[in-house]
C-alpha positions as CSV (number, residue, x, y, z in Angstrom):
1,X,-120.2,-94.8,-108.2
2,X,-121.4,-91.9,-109.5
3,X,-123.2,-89.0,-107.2
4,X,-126.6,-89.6,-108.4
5,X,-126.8,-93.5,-108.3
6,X,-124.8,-93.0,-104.9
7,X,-127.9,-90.1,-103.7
8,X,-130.3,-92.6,-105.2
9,X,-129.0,-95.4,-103.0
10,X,-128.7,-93.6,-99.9
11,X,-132.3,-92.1,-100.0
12,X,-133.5,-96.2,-100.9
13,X,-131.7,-96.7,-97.4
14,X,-132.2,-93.6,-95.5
15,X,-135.9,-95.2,-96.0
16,X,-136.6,-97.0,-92.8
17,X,-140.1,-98.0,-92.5
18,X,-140.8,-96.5,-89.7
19,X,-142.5,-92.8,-89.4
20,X,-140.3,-91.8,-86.2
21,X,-137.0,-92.6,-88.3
22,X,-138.2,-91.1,-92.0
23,X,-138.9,-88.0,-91.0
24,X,-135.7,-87.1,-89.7
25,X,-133.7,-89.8,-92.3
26,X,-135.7,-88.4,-95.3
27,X,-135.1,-84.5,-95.0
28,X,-131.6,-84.7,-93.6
29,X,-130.3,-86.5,-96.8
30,X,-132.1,-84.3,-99.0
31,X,-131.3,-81.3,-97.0
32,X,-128.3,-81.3,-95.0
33,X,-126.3,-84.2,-96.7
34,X,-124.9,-82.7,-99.9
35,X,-123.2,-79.7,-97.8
36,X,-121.5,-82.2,-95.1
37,X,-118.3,-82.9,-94.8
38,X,-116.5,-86.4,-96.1
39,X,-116.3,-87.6,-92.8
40,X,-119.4,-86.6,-92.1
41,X,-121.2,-88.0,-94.9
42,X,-119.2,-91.9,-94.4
43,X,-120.6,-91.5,-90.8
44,X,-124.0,-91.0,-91.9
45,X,-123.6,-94.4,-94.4
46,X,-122.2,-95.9,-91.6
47,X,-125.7,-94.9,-89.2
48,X,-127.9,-96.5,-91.9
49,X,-126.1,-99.7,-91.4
50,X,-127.5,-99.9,-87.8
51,X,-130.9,-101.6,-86.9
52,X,-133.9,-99.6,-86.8
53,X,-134.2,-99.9,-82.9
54,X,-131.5,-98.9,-82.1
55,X,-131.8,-95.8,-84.1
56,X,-135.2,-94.8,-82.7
57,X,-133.2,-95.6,-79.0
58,X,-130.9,-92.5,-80.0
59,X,-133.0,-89.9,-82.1
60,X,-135.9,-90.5,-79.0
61,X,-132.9,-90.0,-76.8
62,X,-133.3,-92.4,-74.7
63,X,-130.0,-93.9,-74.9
64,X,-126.8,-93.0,-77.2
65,X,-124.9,-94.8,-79.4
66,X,-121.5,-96.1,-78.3
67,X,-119.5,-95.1,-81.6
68,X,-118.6,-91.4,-81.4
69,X,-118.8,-91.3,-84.8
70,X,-122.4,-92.6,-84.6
71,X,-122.8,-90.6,-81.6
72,X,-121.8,-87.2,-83.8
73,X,-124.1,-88.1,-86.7
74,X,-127.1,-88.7,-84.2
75,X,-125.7,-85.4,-83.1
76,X,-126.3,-83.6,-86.1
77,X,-129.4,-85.0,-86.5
78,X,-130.7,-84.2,-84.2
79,X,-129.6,-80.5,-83.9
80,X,-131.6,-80.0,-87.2
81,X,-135.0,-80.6,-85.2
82,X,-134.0,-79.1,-82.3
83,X,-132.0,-76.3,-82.6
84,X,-130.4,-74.9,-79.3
């Protein structure tokens, strides 16, 4: 797959439907995404695969994800809206 139908794809799923989720989703793809690491970035494919509750659970930090991969990417999420 090629970068741009693979960027295309990820921004169509990084498109939740729900306000609380896009606007970290939306900018992180667009932003951080192209400069993380492979690992990284199949962590971040692997987060969109989750429901949508249990996503806002973990960016409103009110619980955390099992997975420490998941766990990481919420991580690094996160620490792009609230820097330390």
């Amino acid at each position: 797959m090629t970068d741009e139908i693979e960027t295309k794809r990820l921004y169509w799923h990084s498109r939740r439907g729900m306000l609380e989720l896009d606007v970290l989703l939306i900018p992180f793809l667009e932003e951080a995404y192209p400069s993380l690491a492979d690992d990284d970035k199949e962590r971040y494919r692997q987060l969109l695969e989750c429901e949508d509750t249990d996503m806002f659970e973990w960016f409103m930090q009110r619980s955390r994800p099992q997975d420490p991969d998941l766990a990481r990417i919420v991580d690094l999420i996160l620490s792009r809206v609230q820097p330390d």
